[in-house]
PDB file of N, CA, C, O and CB in Angstrom:
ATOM      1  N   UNK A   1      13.976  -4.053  -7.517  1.00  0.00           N
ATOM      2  CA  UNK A   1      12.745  -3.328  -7.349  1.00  0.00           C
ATOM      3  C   UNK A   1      11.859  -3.513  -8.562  1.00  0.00           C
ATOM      4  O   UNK A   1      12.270  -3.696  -9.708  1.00  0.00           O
ATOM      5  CB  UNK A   1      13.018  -1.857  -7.105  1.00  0.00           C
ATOM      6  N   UNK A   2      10.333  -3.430  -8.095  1.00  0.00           N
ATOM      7  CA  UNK A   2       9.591  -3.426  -9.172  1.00  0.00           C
ATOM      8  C   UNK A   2       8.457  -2.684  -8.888  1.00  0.00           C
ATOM      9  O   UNK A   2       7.863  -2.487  -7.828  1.00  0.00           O
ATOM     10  CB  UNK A   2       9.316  -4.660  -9.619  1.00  0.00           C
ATOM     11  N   UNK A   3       8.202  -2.192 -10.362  1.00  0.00           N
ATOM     12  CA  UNK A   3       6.835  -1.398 -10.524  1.00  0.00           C
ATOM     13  C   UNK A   3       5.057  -2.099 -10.327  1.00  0.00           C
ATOM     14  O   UNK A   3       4.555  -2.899 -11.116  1.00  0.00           O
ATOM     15  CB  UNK A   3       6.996  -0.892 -12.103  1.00  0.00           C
ATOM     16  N   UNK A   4       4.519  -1.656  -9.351  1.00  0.00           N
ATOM     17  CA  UNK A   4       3.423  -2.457  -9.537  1.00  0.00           C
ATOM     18  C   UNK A   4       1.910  -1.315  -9.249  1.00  0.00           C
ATOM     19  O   UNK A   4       1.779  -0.268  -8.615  1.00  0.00           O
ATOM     20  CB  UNK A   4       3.630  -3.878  -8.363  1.00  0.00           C
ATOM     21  N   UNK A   5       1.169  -1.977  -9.892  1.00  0.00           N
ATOM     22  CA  UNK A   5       0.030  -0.551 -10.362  1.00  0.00           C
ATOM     23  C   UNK A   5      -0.766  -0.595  -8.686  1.00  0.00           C
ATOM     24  O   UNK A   5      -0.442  -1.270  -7.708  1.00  0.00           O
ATOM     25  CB  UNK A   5      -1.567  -1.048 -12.225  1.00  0.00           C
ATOM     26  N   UNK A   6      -1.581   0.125  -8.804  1.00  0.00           N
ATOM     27  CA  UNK A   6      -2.048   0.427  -7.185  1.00  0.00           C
ATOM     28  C   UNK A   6      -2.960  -0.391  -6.764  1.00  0.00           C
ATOM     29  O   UNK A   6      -3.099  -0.712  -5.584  1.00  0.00           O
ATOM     30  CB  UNK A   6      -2.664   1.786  -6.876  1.00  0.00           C
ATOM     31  N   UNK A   7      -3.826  -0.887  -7.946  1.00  0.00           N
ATOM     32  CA  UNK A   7      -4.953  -1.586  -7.588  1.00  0.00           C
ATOM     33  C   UNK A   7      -4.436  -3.135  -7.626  1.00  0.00           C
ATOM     34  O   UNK A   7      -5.107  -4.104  -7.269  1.00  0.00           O
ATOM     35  CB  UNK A   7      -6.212  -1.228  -8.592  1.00  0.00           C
ATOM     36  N   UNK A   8      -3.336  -3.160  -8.046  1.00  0.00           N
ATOM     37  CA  UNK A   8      -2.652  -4.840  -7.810  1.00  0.00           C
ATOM     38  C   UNK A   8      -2.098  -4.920  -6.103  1.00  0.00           C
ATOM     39  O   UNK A   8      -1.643  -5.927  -5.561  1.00  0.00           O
ATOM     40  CB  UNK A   8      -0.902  -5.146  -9.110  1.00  0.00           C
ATOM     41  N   UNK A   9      -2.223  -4.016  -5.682  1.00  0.00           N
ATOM     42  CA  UNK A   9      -1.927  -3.914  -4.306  1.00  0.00           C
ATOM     43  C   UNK A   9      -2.954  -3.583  -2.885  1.00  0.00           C
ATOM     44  O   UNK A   9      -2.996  -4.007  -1.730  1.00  0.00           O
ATOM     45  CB  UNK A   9      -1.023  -2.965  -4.410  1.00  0.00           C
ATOM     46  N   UNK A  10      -3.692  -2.628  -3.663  1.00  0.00           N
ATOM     47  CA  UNK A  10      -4.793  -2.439  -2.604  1.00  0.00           C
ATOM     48  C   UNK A  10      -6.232  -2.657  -3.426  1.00  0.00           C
ATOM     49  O   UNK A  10      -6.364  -2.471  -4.636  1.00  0.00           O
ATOM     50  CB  UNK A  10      -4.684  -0.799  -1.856  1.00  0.00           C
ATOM     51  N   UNK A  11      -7.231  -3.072  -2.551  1.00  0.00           N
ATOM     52  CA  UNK A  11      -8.602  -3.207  -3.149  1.00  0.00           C
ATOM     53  C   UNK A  11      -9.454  -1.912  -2.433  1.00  0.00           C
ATOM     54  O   UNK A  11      -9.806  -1.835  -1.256  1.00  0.00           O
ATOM     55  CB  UNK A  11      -9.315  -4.854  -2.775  1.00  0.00           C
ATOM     56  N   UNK A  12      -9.640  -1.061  -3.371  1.00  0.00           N
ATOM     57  CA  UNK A  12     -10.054   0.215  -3.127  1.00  0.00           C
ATOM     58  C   UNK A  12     -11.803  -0.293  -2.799  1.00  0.00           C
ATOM     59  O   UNK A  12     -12.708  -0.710  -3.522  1.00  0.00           O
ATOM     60  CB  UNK A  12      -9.660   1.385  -4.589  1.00  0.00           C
ATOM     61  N   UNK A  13     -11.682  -0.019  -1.436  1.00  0.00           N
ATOM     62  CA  UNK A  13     -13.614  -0.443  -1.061  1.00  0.00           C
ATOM     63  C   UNK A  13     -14.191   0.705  -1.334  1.00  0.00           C
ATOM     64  O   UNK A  13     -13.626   1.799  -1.370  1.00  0.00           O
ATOM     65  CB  UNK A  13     -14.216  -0.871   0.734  1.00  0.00           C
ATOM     66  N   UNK A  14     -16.105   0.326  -1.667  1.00  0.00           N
ATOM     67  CA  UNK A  14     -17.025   1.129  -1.479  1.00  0.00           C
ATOM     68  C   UNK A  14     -17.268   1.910  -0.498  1.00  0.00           C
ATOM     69  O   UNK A  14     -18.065   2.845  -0.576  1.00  0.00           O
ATOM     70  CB  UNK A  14     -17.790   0.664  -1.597  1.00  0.00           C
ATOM     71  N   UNK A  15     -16.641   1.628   0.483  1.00  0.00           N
ATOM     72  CA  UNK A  15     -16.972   2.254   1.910  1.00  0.00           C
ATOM     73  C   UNK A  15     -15.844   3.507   1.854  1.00  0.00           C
ATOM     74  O   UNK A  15     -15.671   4.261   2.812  1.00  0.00           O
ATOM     75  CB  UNK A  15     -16.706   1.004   3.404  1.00  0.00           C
ATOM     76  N   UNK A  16     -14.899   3.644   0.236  1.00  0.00           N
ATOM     77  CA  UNK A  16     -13.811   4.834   0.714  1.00  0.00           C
ATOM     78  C   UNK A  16     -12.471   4.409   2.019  1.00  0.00           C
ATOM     79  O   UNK A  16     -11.878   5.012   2.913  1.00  0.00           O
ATOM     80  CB  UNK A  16     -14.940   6.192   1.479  1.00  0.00           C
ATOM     81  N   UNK A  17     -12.487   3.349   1.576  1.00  0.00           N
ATOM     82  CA  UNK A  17     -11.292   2.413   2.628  1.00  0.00           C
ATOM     83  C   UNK A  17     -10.184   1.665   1.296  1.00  0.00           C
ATOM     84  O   UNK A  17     -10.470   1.370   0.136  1.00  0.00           O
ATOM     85  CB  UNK A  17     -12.398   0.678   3.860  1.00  0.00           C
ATOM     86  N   UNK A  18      -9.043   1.553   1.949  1.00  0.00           N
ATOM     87  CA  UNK A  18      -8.141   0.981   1.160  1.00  0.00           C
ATOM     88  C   UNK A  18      -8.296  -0.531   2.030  1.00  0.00           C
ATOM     89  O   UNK A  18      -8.934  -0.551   3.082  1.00  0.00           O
ATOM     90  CB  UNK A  18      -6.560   1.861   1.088  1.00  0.00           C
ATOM     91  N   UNK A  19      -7.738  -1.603   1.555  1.00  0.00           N
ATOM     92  CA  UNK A  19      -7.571  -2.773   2.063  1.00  0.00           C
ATOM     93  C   UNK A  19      -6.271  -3.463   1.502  1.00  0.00           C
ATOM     94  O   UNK A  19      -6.676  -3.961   0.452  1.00  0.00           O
ATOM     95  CB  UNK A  19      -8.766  -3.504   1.837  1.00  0.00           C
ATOM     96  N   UNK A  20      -4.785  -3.804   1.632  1.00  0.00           N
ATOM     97  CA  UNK A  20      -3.781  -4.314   0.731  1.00  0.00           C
ATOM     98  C   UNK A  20      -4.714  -5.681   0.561  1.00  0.00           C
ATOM     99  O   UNK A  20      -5.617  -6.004   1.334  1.00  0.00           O
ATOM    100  CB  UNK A  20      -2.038  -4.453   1.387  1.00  0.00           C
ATOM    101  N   UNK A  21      -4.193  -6.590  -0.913  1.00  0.00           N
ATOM    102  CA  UNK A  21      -4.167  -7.470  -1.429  1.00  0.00           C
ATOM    103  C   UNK A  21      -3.102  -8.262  -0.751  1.00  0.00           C
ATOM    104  O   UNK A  21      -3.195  -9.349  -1.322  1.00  0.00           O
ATOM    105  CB  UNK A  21      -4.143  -7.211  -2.621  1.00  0.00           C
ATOM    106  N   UNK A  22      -2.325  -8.345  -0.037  1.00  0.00           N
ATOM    107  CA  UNK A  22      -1.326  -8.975   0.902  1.00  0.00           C
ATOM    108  C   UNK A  22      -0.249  -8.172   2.010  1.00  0.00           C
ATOM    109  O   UNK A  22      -0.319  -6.995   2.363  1.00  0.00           O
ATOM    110  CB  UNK A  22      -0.496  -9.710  -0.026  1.00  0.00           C
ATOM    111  N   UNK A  23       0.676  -9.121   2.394  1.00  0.00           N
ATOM    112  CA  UNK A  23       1.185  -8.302   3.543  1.00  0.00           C
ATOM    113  C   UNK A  23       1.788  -7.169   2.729  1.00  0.00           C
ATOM    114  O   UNK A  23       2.166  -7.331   1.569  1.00  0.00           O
ATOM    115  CB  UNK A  23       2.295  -9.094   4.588  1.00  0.00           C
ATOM    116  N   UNK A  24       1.859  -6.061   3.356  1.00  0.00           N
ATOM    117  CA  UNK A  24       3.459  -4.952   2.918  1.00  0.00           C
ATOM    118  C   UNK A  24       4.045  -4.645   4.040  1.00  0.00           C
ATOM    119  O   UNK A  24       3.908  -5.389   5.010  1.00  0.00           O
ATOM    120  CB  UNK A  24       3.247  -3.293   2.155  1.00  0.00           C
ATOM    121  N   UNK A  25       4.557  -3.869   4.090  1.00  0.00           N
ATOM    122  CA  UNK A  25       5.719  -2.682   4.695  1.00  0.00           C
ATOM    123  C   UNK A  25       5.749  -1.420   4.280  1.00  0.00           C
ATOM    124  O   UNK A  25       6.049  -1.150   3.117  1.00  0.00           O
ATOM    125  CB  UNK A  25       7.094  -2.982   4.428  1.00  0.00           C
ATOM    126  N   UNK A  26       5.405  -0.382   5.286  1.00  0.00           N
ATOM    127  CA  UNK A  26       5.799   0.442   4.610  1.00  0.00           C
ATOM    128  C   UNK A  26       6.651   1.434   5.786  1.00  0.00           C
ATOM    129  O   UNK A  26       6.157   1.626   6.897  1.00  0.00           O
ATOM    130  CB  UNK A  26       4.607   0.979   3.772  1.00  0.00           C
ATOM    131  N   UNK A  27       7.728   1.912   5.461  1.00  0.00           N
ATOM    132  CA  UNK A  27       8.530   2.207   6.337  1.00  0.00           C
ATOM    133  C   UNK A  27       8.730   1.165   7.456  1.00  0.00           C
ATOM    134  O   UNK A  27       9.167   0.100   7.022  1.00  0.00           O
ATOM    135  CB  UNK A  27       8.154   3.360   6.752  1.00  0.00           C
ATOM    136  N   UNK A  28       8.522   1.202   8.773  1.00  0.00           N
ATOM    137  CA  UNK A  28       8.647   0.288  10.080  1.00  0.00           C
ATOM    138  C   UNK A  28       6.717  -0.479  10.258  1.00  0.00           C
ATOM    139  O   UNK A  28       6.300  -1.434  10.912  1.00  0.00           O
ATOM    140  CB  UNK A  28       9.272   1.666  11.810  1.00  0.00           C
ATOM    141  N   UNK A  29       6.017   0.496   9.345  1.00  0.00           N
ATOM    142  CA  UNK A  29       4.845  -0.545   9.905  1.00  0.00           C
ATOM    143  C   UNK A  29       4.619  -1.542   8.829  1.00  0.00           C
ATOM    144  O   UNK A  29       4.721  -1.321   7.623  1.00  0.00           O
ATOM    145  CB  UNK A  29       3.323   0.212  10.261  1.00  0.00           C
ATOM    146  N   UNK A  30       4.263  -2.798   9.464  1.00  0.00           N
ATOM    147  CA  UNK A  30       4.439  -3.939   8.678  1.00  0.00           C
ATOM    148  C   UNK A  30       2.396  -4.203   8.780  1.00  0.00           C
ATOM    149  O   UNK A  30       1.710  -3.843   9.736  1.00  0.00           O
ATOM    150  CB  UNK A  30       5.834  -5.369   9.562  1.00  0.00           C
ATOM    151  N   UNK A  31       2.033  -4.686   7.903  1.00  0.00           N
ATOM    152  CA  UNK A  31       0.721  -5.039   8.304  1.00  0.00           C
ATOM    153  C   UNK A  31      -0.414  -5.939   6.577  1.00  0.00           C
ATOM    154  O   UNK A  31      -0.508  -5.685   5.376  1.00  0.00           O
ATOM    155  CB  UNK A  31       0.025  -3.170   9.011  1.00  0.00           C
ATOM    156  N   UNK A  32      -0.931  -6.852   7.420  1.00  0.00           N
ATOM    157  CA  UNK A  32      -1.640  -7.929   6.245  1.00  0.00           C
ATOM    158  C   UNK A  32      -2.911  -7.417   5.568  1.00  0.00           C
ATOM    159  O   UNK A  32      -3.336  -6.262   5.515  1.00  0.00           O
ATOM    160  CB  UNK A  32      -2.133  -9.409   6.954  1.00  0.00           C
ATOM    161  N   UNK A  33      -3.356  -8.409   5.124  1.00  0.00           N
ATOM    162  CA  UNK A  33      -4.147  -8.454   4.103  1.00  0.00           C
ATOM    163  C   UNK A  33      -5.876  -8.232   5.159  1.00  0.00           C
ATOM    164  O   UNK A  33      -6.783  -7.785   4.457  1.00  0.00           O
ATOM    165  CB  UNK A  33      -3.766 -10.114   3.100  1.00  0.00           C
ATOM    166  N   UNK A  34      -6.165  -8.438   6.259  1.00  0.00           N
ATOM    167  CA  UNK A  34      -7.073  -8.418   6.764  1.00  0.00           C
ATOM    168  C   UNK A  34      -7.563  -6.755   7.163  1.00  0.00           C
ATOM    169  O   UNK A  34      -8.723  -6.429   7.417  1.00  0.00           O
ATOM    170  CB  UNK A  34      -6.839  -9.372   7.710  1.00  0.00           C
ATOM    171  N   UNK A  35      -6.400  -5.848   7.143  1.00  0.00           N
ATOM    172  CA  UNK A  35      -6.561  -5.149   7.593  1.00  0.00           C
ATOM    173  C   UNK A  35      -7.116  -3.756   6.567  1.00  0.00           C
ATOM    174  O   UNK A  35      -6.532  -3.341   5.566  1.00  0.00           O
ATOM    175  CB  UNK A  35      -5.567  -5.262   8.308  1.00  0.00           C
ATOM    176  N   UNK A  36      -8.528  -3.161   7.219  1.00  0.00           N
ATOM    177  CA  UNK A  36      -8.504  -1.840   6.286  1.00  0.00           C
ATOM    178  C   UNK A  36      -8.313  -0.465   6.985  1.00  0.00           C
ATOM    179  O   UNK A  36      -8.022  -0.350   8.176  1.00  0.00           O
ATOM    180  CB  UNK A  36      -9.878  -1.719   5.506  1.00  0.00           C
ATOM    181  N   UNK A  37      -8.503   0.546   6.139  1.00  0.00           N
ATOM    182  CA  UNK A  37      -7.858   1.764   6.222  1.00  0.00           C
ATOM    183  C   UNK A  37      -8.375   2.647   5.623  1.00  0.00           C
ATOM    184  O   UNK A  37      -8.382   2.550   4.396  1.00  0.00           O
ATOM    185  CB  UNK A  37      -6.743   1.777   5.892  1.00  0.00           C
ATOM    186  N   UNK A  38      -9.089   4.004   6.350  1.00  0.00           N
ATOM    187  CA  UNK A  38      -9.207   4.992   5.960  1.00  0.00           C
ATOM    188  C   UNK A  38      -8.936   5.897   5.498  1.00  0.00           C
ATOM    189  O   UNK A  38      -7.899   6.110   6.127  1.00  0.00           O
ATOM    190  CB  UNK A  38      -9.360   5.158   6.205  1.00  0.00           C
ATOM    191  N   UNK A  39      -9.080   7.202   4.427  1.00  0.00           N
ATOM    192  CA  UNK A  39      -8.246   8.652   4.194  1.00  0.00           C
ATOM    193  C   UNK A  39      -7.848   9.215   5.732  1.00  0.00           C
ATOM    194  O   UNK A  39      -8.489   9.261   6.782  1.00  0.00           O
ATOM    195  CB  UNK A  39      -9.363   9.971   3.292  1.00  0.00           C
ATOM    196  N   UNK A  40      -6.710   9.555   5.421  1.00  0.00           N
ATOM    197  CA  UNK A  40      -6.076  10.223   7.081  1.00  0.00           C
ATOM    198  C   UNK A  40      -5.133   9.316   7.376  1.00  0.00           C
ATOM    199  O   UNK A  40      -4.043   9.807   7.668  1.00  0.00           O
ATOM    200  CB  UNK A  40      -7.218  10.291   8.566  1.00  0.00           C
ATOM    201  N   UNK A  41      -5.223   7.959   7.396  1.00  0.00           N
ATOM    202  CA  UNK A  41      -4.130   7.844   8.086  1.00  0.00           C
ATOM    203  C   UNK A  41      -2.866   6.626   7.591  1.00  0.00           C
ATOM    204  O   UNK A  41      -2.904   5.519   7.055  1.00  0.00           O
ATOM    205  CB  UNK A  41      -4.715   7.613   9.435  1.00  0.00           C
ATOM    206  N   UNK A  42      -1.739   7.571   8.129  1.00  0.00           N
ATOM    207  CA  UNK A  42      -0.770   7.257   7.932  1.00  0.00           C
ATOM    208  C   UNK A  42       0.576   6.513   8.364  1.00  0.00           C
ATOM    209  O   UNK A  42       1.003   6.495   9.518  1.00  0.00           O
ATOM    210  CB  UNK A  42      -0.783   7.879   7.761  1.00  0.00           C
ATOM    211  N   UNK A  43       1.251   5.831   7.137  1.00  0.00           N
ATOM    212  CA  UNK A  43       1.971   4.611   7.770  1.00  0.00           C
ATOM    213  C   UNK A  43       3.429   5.007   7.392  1.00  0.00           C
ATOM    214  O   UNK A  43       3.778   5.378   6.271  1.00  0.00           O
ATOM    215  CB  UNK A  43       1.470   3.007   7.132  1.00  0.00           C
ATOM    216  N   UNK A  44       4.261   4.872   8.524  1.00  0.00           N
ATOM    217  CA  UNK A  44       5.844   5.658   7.803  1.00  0.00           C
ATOM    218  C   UNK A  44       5.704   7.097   7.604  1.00  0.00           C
ATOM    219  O   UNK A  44       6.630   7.763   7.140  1.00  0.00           O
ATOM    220  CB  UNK A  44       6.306   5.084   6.109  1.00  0.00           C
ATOM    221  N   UNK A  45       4.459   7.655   7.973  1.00  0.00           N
ATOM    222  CA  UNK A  45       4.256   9.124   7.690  1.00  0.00           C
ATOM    223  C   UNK A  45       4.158   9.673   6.160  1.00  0.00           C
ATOM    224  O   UNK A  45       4.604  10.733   5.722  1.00  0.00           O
ATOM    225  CB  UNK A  45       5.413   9.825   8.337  1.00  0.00           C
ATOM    226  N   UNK A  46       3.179   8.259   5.210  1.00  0.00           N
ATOM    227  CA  UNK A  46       3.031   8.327   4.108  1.00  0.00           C
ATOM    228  C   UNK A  46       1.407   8.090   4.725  1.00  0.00           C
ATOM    229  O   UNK A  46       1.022   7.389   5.660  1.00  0.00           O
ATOM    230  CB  UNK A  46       3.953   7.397   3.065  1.00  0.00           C
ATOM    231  N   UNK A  47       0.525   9.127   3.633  1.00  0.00           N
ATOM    232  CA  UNK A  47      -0.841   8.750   3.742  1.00  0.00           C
ATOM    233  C   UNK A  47      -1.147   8.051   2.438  1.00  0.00           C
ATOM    234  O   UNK A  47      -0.915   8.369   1.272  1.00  0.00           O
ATOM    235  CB  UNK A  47      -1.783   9.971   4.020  1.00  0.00           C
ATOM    236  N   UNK A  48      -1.706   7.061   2.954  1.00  0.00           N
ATOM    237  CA  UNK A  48      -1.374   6.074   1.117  1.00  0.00           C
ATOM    238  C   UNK A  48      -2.937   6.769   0.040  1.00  0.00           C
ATOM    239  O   UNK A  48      -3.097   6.317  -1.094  1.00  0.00           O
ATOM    240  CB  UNK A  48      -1.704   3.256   1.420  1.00  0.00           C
ATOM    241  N   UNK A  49      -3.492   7.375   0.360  1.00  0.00           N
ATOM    242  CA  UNK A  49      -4.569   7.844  -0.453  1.00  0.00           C
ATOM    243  C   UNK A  49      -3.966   9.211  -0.938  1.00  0.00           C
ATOM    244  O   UNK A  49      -4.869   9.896  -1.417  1.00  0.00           O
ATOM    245  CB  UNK A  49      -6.021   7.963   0.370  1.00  0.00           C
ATOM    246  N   UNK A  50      -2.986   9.716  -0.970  1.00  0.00           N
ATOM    247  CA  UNK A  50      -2.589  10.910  -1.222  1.00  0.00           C
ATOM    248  C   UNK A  50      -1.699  10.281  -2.565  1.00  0.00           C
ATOM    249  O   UNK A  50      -1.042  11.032  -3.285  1.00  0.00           O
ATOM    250  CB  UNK A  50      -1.817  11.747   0.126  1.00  0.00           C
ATOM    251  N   UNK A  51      -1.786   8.640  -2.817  1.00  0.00           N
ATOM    252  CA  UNK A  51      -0.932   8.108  -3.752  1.00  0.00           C
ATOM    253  C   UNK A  51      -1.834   7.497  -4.627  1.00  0.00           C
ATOM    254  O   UNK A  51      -1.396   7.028  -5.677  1.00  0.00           O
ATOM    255  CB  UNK A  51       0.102   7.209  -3.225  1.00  0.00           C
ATOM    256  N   UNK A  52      -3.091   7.425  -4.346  1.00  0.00           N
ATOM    257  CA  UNK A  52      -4.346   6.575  -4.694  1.00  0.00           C
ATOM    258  C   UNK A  52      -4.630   6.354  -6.123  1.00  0.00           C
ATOM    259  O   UNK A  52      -5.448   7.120  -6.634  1.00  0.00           O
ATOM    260  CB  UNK A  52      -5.570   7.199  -4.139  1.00  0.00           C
ATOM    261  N   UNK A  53      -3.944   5.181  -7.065  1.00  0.00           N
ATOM    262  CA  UNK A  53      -4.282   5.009  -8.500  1.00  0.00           C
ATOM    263  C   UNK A  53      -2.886   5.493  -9.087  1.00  0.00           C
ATOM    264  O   UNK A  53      -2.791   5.631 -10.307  1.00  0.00           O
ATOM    265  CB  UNK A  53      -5.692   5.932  -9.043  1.00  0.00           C
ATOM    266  N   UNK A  54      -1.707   5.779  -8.191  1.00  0.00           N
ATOM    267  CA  UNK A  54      -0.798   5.868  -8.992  1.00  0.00           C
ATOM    268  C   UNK A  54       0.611   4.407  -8.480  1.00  0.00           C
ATOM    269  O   UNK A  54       0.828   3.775  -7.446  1.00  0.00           O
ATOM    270  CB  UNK A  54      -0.387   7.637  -8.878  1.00  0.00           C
ATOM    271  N   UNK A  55       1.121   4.432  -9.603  1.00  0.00           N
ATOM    272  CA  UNK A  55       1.883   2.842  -9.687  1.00  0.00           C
ATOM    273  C   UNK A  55       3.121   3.044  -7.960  1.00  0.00           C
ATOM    274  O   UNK A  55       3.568   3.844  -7.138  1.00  0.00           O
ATOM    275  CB  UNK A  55       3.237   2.658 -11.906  1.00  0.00           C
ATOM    276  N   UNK A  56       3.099   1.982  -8.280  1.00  0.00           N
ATOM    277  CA  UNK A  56       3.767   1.702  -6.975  1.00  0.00           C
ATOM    278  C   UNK A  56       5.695   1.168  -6.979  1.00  0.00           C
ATOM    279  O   UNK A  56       6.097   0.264  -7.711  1.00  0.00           O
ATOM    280  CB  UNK A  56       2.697   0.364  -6.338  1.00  0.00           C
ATOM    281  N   UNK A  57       6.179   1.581  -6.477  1.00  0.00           N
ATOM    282  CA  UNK A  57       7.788   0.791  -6.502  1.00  0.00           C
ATOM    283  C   UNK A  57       8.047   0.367  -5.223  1.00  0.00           C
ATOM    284  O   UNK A  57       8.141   1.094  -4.235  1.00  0.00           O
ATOM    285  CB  UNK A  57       9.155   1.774  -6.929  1.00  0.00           C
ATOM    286  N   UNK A  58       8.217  -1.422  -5.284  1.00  0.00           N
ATOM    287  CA  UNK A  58       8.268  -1.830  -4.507  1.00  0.00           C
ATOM    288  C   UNK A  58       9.616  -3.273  -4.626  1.00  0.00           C
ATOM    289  O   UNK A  58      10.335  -3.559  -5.584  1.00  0.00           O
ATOM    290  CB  UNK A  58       6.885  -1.896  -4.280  1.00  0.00           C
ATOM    291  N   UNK A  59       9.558  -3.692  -3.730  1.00  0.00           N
ATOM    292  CA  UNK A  59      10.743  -5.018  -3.351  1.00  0.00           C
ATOM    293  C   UNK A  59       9.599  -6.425  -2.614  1.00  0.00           C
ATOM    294  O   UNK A  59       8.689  -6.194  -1.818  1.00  0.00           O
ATOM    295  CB  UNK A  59      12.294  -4.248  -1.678  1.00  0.00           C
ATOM    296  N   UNK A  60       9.826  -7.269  -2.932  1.00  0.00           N
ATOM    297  CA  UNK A  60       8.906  -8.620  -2.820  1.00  0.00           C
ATOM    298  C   UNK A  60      10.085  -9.058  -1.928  1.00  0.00           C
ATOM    299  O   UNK A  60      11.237  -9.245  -2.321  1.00  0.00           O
ATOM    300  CB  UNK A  60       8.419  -9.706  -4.402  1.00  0.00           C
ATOM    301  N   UNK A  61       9.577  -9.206  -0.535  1.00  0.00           N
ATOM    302  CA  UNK A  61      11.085 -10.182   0.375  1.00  0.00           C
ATOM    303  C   UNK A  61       9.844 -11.087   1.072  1.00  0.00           C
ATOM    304  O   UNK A  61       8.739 -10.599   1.304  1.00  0.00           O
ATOM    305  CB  UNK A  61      12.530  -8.975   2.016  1.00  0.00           C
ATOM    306  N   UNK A  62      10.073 -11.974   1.260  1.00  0.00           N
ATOM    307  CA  UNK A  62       9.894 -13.198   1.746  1.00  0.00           C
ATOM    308  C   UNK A  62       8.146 -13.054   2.291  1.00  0.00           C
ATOM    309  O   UNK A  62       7.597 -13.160   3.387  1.00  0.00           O
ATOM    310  CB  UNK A  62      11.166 -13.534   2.990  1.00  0.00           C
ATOM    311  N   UNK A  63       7.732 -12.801   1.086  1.00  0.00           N
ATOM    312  CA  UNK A  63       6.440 -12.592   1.068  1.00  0.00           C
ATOM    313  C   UNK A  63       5.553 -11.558   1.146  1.00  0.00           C
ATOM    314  O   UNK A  63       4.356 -11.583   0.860  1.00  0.00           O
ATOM    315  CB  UNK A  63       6.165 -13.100   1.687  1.00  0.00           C
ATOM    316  N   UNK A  64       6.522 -10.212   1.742  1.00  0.00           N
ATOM    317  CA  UNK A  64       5.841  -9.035   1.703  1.00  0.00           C
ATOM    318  C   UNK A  64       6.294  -8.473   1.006  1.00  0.00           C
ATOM    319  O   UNK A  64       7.408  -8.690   0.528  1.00  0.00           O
ATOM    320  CB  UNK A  64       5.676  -8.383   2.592  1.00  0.00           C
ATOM    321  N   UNK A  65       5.464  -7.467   0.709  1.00  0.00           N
ATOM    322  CA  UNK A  65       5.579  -6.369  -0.312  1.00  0.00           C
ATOM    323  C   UNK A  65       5.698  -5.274   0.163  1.00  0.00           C
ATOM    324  O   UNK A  65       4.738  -4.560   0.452  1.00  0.00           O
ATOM    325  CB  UNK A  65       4.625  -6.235  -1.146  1.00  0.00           C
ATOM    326  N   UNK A  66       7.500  -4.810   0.400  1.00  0.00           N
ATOM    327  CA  UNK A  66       7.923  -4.033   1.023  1.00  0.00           C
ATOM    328  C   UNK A  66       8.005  -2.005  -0.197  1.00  0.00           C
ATOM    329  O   UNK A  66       8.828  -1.696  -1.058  1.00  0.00           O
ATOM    330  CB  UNK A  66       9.408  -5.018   1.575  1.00  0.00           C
ATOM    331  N   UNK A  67       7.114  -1.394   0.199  1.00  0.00           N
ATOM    332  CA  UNK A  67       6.799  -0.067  -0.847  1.00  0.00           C
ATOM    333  C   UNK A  67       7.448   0.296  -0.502  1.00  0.00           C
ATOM    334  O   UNK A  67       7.686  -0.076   0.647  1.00  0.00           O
ATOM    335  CB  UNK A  67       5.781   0.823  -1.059  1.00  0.00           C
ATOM    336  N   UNK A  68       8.319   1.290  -1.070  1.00  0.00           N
ATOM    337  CA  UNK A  68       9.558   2.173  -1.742  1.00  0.00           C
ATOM    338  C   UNK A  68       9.756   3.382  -1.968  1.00  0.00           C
ATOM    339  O   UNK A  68      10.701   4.156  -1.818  1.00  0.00           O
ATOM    340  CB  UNK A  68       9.797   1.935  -2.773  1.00  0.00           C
ATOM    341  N   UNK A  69       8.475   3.454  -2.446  1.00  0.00           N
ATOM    342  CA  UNK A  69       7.822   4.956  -2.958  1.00  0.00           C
ATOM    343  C   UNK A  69       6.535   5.175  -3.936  1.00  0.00           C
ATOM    344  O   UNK A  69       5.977   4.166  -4.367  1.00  0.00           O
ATOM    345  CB  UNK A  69       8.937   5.679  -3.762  1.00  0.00           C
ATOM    346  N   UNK A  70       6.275   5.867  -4.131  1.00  0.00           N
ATOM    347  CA  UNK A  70       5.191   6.252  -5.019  1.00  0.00           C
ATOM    348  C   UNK A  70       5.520   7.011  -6.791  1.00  0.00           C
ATOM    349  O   UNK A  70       6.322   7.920  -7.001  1.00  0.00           O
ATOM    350  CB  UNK A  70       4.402   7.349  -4.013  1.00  0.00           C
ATOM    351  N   UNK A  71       4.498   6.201  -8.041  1.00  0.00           N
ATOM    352  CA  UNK A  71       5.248   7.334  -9.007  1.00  0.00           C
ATOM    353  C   UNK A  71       4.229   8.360  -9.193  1.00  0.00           C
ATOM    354  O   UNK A  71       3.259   7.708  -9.580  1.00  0.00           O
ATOM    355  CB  UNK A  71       5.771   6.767 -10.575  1.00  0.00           C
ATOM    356  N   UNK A  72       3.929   9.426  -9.150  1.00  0.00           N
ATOM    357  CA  UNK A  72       2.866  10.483  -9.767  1.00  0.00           C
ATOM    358  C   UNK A  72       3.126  10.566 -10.880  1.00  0.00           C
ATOM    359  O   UNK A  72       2.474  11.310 -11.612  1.00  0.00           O
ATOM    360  CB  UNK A  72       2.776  11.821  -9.305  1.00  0.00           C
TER     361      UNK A  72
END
């Protein structure tokens, strides 16, 4: 596992949308780099803006960046 900061993972838009920097995982939903995302909603029953700017623990498998948890 490794530590990685938030903004190496998501590109926080002007519009108040998250966007990942590549594929992840988080719990069972798997999803790429094309895709963005609003406050509210949630993946694995994690709302990832409730984590917003804090570092990340994650596992790198065969290209995705499978998250772990969050550090506050």
């Amino acid at each position: 596992m490794a530590k990685f900061s938030f903004n190496d993972v998501f590109i926080d838009n002007p519009d108040n949308t998250l966007t990942p920097r590549r594929s992840i995982r988080i719990g069972a939903a798997t999803f790429g780099s094309g895709i963005t995302f609003g406050p509210g909603v949630a993946f694995g029953g994690i709302n990832i803006f409730d984590f917003k700017g804090c570092d990340i623990e994650a596992d790198d498998e065969a290209d995705i960046l499978v998250i772990k948890g969050f550090y506050k």
